[in-house]
N, C-alpha and C positions, 0 to 999 in steps of 0.2 A: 259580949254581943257582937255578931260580925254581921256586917253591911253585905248588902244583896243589891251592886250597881249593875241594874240591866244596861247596858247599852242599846243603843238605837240611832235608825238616821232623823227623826221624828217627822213632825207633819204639822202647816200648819190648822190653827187653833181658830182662826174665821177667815173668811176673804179677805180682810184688812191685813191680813198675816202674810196671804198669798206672796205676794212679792219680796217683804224682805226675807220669808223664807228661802226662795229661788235664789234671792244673793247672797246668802251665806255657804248656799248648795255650791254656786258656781265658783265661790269665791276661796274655795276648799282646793288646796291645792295639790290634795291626793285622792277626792273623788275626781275632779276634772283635772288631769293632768295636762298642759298646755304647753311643754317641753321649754323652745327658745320664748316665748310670750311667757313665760312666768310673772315676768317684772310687772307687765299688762293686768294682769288677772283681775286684781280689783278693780279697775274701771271697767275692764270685760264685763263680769260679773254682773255691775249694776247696768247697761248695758241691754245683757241679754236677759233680765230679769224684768226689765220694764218690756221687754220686748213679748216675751213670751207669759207675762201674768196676765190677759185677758184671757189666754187660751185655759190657762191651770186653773183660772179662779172658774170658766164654765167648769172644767171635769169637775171641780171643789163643789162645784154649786147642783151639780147632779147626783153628789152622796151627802146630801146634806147639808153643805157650806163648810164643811170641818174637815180634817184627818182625826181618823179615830184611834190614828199610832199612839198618843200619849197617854189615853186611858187604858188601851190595852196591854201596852210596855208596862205600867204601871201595876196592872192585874197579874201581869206574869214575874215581874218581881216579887209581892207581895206572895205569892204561889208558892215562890221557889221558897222565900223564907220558910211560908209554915210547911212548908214540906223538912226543912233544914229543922225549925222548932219541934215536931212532929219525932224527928231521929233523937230531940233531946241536945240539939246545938242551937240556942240562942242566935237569933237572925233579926234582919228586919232589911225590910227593899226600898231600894230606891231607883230610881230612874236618871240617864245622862243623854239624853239627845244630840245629836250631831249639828243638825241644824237650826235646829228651834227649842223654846222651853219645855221642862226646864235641862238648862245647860250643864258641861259637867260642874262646872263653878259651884252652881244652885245645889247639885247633890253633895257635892265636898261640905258645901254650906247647911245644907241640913244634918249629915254626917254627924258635922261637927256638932251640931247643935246638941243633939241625941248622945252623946258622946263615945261616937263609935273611934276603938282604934283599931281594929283591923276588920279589912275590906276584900271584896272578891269580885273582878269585872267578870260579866258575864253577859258576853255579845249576843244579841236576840239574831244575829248573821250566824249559821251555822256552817258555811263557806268562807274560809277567809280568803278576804282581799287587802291590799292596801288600802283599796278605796272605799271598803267599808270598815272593817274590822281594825283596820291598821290607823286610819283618821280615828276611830274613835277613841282608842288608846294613847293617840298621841294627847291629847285633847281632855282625854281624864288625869294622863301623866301631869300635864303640865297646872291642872287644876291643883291637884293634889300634893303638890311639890311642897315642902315646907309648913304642910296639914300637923304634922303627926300620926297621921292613920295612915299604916302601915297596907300596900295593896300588892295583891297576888294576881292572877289573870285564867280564866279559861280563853284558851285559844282557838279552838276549830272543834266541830263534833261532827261531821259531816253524814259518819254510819254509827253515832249512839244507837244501840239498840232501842232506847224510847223513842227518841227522835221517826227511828224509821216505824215505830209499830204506830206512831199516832198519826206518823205521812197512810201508812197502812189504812188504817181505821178510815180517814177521811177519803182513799179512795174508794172502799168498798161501800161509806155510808153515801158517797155520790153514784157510782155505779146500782146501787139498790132503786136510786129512781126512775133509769132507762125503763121502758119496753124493757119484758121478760125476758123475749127472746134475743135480744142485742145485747145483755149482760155479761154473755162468756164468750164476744167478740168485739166487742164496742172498742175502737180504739183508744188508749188513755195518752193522753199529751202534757208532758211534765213541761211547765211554763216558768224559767229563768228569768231572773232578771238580767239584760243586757251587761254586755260589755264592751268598751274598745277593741279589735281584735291587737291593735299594739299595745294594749296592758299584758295580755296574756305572752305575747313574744317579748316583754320584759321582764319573762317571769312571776306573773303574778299565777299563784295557784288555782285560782277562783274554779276556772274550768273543770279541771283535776277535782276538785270539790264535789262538784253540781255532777258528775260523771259519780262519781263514790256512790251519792245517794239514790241516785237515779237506778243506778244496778242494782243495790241492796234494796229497794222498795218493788224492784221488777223481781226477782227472785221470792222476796217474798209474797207477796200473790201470784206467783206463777203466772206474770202477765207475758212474756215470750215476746213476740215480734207484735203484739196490741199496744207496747211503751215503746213513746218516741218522744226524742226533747225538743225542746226549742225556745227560741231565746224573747225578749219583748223589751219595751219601755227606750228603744233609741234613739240615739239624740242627736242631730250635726250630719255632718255628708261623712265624714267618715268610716272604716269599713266594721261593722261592729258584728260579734257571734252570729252563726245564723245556722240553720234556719231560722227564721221571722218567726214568731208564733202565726199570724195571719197569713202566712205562704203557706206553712205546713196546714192550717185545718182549709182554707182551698184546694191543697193537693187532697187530704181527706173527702173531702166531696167531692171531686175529680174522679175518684176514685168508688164514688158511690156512696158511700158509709152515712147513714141517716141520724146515727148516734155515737157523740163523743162524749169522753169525759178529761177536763180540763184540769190537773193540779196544778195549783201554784208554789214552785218548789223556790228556797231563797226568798221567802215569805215567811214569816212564822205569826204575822197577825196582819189582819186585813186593813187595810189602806186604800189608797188612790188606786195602784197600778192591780188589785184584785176588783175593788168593786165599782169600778169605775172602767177602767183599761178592758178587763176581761169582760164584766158583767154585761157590760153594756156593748161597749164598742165589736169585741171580737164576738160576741153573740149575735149580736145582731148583723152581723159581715155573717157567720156559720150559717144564720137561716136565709141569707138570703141569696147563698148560694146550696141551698136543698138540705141542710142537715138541722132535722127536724126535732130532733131531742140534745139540748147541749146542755149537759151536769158539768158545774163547777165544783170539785172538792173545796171544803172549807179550811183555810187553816189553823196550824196547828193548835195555834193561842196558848189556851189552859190544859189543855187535852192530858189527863193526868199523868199519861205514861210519859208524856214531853219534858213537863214541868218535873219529874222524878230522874228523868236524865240528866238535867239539868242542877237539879239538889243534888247527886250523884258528881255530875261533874263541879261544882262547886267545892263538895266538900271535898273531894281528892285535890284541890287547888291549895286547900286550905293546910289539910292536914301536911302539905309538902315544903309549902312556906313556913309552916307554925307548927311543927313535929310536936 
């Protein structure tokens, strides 16, 4: 039987959660990287977490009071297995969160329980970062030390051909809601999750990622100069990717255009920063500077051709660790 560890940054699980979620987020010392203040970080952390958890727990309180990350991380694990069971290779999922339950500890620990010995991390980031991808490994590694179950890693998928056909699907199932005639001109704005601009000039590839996918999904629907990127979810005064996503859909209406469509790319299941960030916030900024039809593509979740990339990239992990 081989384990199916989704990785994730998770989310939390009620308001009462809000908080020590934000301090484990801030207290992460290669999501928030803080150079000479390293030593600081943990009192930072709690800090800026009491600081800013009335604000997170409103955005929380307007999708419901929850993150829907863990049930959905959860649904895409179990995916990927029977997708893996399905080819005739015994599977079963589980889930590791970065910041909230359950932790990778709780997966090694059920792991164990189930008596899994070999394992295959499979990052729900299709971009890597250090600050995503890279914390979350460090963090299963050190769970899993001294387990017995033995673990392999998918690394980055940034242009899986599934990956991009279900980014595909869910632009054209949002662009099918515009006006008719705004369809085969509406401009499509691929929505990033933020970064520091000094992660990326330490090298981090992040950029280089979100750039791979962005072209391969504009290619494939012959979207031309209609895709444009830009970046969201900032945090602090310092200089972070940009365009803003809300600079760019104001230039969009600037510019006249009554109908956008919104992907959330560096997503791959809905959260805070999709149903809440976009949903709400940057739609209702869109209309109330004249753009009167605003489609969110959905992401990519379970979307079969995703979850088959992902069985795919799985099992070539497997099969290179465990000839």
């Amino acid at each position: 039987m081989l384990g199916i560890v989704a990785l994730n940054l998770g989310g939390p699980d009620s308001l009462d959660a809000v908080e020590p979620f934000l301090r484990n987020l801030f207290a992460d010392p290669d999501v928030i990287q803080l150079g000479w203040a390293r030593p600081l970080q943990p009192f930072l952390a709690r800090f800026i977490a009491r600081r800013r958890a009335p604000f997170s727990r409103e955005a929380y309180q307007q999708i419901g009071g929850r993150s829907p990350i863990g049930e959905e991380s959860a649904a895409q694990a179990n995916a990927i297995a029977a997708a893996l069971v399905a080819r005739g290779q015994p599977a079963c999922g589980y889930t590791a969160m970065g910041c909230w339950h359950p932790f990778s500890h709780e997966a090694v620990a059920a792991m164990k329980a189930d008596g899994i010995q070999r394992a295959v991390a499979v990052p729900l980031f299709p971009h890597f970062s250090p600050s995503t991808t890279g914390s979350s490994f460090k963090a299963l590694d050190h769970a899993i030390a001294g387990s017995g179950i033995g673990l392999c890693r998918v690394e980055r998928y940034p242009d899986a051909p599934g990956y991009i056909a279900a980014l595909a699907d869910r632009v054209r199932e949002a662009v099918a809601t515009l006006p008719e005639g705004d369809r085969d001109s509406a401009p499509v704005l691929f929505s990033a999750h933020g970064l520091p601009e000094s992660y990326i000039q330490r090298g981090d590839p992040y950029l280089d990622d979100i750039r791979i996918t962005v072209a391969a999904v504009t290619r494939r629907l012959e979207l031309g100069a209609r895709a444009q990127l830009a970046f969201q979810s900032r945090l602090g005064r310092q200089k972070w990717l940009d365009p803003y996503t809300e600079d760019a859909l104001d230039k969009l209406a600037d510019a006249g255009h009554k109908s956008v469509v919104v992907c959330p790319v560096a997503f791959t299941g809905e959260h805070v920063e999709t149903l809440q960030e976009i949903d709400i916030i940057y739609q209702e900024r869109a209309r109330a500077r004249g753009i009167t039809h605003f489609a969110r593509a959905r992401t990519v979740g379970c979307h079969p051709a995703f979850i088959d990339a992902l069985a795919t990239l799985a099992s070539a992990a497997a099969t290179k660790a465990w000839p």
